[in-house]
C-alpha positions in Angstrom: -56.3 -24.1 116.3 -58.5 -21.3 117.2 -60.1 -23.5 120.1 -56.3 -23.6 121.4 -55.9 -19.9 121.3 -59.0 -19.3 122.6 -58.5 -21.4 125.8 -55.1 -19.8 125.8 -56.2 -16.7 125.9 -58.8 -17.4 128.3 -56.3 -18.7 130.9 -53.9 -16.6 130.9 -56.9 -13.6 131.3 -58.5 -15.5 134.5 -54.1 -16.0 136.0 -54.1 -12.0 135.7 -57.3 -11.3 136.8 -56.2 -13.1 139.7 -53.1 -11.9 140.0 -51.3 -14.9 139.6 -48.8 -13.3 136.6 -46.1 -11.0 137.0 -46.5 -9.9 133.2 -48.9 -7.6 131.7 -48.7 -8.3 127.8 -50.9 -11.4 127.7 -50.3 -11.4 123.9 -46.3 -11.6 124.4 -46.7 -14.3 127.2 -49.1 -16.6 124.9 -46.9 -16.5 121.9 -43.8 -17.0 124.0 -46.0 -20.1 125.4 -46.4 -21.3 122.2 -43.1 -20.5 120.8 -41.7 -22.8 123.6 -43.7 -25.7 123.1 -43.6 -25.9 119.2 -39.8 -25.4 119.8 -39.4 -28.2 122.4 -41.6 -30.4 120.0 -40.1 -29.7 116.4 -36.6 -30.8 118.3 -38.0 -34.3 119.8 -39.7 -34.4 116.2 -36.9 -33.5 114.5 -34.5 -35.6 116.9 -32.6 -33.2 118.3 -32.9 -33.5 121.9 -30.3 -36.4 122.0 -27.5 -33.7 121.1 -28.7 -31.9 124.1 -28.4 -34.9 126.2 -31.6 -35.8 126.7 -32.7 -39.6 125.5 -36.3 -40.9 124.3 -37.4 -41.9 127.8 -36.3 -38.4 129.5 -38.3 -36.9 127.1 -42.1 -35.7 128.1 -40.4 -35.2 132.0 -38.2 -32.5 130.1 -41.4 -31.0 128.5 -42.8 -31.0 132.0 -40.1 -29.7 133.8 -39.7 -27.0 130.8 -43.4 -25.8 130.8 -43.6 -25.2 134.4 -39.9 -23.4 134.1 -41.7 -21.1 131.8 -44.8 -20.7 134.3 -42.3 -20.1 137.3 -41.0 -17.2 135.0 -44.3 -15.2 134.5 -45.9 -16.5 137.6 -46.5 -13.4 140.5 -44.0 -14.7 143.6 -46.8 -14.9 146.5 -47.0 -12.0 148.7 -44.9 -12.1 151.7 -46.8 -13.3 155.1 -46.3 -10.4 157.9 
């Protein structure tokens, strides 16, 4: 685990540094990063993502689609050409 939050950490360091995020609380955006994906996974674990109407095969392209929600959220939009 501490390999995982060390590359987390890392990552989201060298996206700010390159002013690729919008947010400035690294902390808050890793453990809302993590929060998501534990989430998403205890429901396909615990079976509840046919109640949300998404079946078995739908499954990992909804984690997909999900994780790169969440990165469109704290990504910085690209400056505006002139």
């Amino acid at each position: 685990m501490r390999q995982l939050i060390g590359l987390t950490e890392r990552t989201l360091a060298e996206a700010f540094s390159a002013g690729q995020l919008a947010a400035h609380d690294l902390k808050q955006v890793q453990i809302a990063a993590r929060a998501l994906v534990y989430g998403f996974a205890r429901m396909h674990i615990d079976g509840h993502l046919p109640r949300w109407g998404v079946i078995e095969a739908e499954a990992e392209q909804m984690a997909a689609d999900i994780v790169d929600l969440f990165i469109a959220g704290i990504a910085r939009p690209p400056a505006a050409k002139v």
